[in-house]
C-alpha positions in Angstrom: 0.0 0.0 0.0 1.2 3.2 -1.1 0.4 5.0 2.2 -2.1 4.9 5.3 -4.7 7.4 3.6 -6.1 4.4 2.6 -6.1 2.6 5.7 -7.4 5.9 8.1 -9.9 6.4 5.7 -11.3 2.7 5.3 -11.4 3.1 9.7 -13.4 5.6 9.8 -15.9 4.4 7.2 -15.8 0.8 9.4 -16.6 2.8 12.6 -19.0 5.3 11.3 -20.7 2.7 9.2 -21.1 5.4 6.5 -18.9 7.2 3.5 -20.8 10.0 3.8 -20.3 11.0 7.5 -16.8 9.4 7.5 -15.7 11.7 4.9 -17.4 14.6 6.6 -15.0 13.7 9.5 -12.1 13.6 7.3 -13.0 16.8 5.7 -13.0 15.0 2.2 -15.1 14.4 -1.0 -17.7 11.3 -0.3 -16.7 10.1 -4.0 -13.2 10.6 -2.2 -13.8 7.6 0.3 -15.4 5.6 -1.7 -13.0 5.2 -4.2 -10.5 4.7 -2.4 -12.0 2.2 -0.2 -12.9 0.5 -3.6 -9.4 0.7 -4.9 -8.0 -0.8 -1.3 -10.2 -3.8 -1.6 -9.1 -4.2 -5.1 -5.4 -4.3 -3.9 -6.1 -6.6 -1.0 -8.0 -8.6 -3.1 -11.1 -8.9 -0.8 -14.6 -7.4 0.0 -13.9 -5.6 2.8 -17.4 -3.7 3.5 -20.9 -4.8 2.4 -22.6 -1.2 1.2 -26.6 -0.8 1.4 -28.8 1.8 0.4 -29.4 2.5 4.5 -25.6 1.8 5.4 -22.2 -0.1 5.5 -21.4 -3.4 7.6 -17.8 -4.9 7.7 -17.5 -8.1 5.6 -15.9 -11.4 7.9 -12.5 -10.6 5.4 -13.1 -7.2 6.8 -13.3 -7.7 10.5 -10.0 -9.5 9.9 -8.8 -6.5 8.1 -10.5 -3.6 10.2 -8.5 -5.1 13.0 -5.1 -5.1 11.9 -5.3 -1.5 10.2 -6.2 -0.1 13.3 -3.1 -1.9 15.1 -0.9 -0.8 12.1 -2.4 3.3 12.3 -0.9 3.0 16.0 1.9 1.9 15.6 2.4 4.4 12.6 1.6 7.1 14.9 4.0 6.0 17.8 6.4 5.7 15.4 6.2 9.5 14.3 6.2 10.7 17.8 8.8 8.2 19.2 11.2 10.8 19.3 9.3 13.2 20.7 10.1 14.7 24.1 7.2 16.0 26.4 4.6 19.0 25.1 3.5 16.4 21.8 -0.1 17.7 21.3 -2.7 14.6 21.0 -4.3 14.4 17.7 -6.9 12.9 16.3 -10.3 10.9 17.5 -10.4 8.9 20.6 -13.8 7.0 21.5 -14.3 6.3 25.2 -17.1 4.9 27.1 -17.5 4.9 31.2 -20.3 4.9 33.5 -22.8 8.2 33.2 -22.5 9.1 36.8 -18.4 9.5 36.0 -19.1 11.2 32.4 -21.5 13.6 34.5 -19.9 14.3 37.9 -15.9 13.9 37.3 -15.1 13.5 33.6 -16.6 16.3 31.8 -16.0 19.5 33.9 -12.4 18.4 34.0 -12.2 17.9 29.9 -12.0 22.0 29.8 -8.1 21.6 30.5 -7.2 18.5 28.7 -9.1 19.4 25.5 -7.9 23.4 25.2 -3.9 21.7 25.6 -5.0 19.6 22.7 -6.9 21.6 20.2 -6.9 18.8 17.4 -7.9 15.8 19.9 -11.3 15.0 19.5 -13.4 12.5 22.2 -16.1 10.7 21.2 -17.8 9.9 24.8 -20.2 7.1 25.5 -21.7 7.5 28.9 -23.9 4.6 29.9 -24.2 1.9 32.6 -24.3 -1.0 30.1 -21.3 -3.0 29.4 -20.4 -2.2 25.6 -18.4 -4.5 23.2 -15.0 -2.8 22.8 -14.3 -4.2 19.8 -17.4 -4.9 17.9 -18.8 -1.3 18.9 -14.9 0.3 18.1 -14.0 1.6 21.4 -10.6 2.3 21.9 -10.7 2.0 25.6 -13.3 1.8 28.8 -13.6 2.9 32.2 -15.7 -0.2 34.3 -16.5 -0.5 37.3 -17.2 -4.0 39.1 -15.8 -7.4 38.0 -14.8 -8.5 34.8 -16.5 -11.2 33.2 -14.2 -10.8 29.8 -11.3 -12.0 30.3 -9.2 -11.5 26.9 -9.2 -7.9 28.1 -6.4 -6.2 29.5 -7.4 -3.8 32.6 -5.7 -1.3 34.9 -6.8 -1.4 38.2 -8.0 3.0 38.5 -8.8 2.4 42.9 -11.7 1.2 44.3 -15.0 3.0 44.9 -16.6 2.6 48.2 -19.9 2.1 48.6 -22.8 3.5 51.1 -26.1 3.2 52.0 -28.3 6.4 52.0 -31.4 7.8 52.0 -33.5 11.1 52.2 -34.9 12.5 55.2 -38.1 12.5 54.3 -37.9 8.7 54.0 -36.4 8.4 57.1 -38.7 10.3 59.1 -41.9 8.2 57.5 -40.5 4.8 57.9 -37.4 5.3 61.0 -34.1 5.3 60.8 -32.9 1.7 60.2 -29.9 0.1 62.6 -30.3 -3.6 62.2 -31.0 -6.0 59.5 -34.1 -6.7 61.3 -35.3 -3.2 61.1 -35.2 -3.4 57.6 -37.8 -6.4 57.6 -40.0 -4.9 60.7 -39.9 -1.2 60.0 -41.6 -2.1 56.5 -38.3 -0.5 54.9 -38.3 -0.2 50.5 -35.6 -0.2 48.4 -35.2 1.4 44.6 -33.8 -1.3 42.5 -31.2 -0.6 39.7 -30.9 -3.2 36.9 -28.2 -2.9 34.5 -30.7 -4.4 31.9 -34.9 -4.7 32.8 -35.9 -8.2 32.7 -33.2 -9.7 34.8 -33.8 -10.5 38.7 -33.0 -7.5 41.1 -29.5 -8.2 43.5 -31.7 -7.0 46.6 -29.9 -5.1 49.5 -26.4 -6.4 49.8 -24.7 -6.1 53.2 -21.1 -7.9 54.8 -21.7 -11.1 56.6 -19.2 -13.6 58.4 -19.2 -15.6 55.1 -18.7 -12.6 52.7 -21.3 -10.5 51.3 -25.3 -11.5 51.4 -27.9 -10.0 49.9 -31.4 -9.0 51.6 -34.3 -8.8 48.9 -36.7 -6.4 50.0 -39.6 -4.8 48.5 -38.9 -2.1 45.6 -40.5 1.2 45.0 -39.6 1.6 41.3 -36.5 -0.1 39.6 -34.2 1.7 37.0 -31.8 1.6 34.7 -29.1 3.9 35.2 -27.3 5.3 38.2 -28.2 9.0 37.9 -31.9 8.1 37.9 -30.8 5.7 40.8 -29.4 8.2 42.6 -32.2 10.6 42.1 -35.0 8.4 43.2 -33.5 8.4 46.4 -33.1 12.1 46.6 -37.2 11.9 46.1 -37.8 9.5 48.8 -38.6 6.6 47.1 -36.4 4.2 49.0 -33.3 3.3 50.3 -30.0 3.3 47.8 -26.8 1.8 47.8 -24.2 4.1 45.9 -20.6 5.0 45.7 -19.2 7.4 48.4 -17.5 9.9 46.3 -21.3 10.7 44.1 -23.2 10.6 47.1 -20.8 13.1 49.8 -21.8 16.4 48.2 -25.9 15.4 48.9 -24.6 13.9 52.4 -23.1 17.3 52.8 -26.0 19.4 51.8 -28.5 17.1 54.0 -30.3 16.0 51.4 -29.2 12.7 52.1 -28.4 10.5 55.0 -25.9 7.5 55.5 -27.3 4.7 57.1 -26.2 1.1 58.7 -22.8 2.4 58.4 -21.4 -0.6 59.7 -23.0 -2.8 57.0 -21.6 -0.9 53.7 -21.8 -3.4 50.6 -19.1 -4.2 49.1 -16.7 -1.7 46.9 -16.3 -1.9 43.0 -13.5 -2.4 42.0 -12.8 0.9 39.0 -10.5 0.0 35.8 -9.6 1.2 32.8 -10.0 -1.3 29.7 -8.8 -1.9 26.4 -8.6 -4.6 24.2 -5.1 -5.5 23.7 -1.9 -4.1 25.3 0.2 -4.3 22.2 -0.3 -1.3 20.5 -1.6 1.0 22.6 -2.2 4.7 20.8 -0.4 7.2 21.8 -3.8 9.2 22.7 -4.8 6.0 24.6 -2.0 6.0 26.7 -1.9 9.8 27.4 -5.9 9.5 28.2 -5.5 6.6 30.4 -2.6 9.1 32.4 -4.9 11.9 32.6 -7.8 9.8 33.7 -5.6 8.1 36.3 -5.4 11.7 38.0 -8.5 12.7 37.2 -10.1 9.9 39.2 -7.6 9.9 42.1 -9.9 11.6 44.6 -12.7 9.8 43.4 -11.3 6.3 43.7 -9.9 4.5 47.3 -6.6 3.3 46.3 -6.7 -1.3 45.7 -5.8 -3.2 48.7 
């Protein structure tokens, strides 16, 4: 191949599952792409995208392909800047995904710095609480928290985030302040449940035990889907919550909420940041995954 045009623009076209808007993020022609996608797969000798009128899907060839270009466009770029000494500007598109309440309460107002000291980077941010494919939805890395149930990922351990239970005032003066397992039963306490995906069973109310960590079920006001609405539907007074330390202090601190059963915390999450291999690694994954790392230093308890 002549040069890695070819290859950065058949990437983006794979990712965006479209000429048309890949091209408008590569500030060329869409004829541009096209043909030179079409002129790739001739000199590869392979189909490398199915195209529809509605959009564009990766052949298996291409998969294969899609895979090892993107390996081959980092090490091109950490090759250029491998003899580069401190002040290199990040360039380029990153896509990132980590839990919402992170993206919301840490992540964004601290982007400000990071993004005016690189003014060609460019972060495409996916904020949700379900557990995305990295390398079928192209992510170039991912901020989890909890266990790992895929283990041909590669993850660095970020802290761990401790965990509380809370709940409003109002709550608490309508059904009592809970200081026992039992009161939860006898003082006709409710929980809101949180399910990463509706139609699975709820965890219940986890608490330490001699023999690990238990869980309680009790009775549930609502149930949601994501940890902001979580958080707010015990701020409303819907129930009791379970939630990490570091999103819950500034309502603890404004008395809109109110720790409980202190002495029978659930268990903390272990926080990491994830990619899919650790050959290879960008040079704007790396300096993300440094910036992150401080970032998320007050946030996180350090491992024990």
């Amino acid at each position: 191949m002549k040069n890695l045009d070819a290859l950065t623009i058949f990437v983006r076209v794979a990712e965006m599952k479209s000429f048309t808007l890949a091209a408008e993020s590569l500030g060329i022609q869409k004829g541009r792409a096209s043909m030179v996608v079409r002129e790739l797969e001739q000199e590869v000798g392979a189909t490398l995208l199915h195209r529809t009128t509605r959009n564009v899907q990766l052949t298996e060839d291409g998969r294969i392909f899609y895979s090892r270009a993107r390996d081959l466009l980092a090490e091109a770029e950490e090759l250029q800047s491998m003899f580069s000494h401190g002040g290199v500007s990040l360039r380029g598109r990153l896509r990132v995904d980590m839990p919402a309440i992170l993206a919301q309460s840490v992540i964004i107002p601290a982007l400000p710095q990071l993004l005016n000291a690189h003014p060609e980077f460019e972060l495409e941010l996916s904020s949700t609480d379900r557990r995305v494919d990295l390398v079928l939805e192209g992510f170039d890395c991912v901020i989890r928290l909890g266990p790992l149930v895929d283990e041909t990922l590669i993850a660095r351990p970020l802290g761990q985030l401790r965990m509380i239970n809370a709940a409003s005032p109002d709550y608490l003066e309508r059904f009592g302040v809970p200081q026992t397992l039992d009161d939860l039963l006898h003082q006709g306490h409710k929980m809101v449940h949180y399910l990463r995906n509706f139609g699975s069973k709820p965890d219940g109310w986890e608490y330490p035990s001699a023999e690990g960590y238990k869980s309680l079920m009790l009775p549930g006001t609502m149930t949601v889907n994501s940890v902001p609405a979580y958080h707010e539907a015990g701020l409303a007074g819907l129930g009791l919550i379970q939630g990490g330390y570091s999103a819950l202090l500034p309502h603890i601190k404004r008395g809109t909420l109110v720790e409980v059963l202190p002495h029978l915390r659930p268990r903390p999450l272990n926080a990491s940041f994830v990619v899919a291999h650790r050959r290879n690694l960008s040079q704007r994954v790396r300096a993300f995954m440094s910036w992150t790392e401080e970032v998320l230093k007050p946030y996180f308890d350090s491992c024990q």
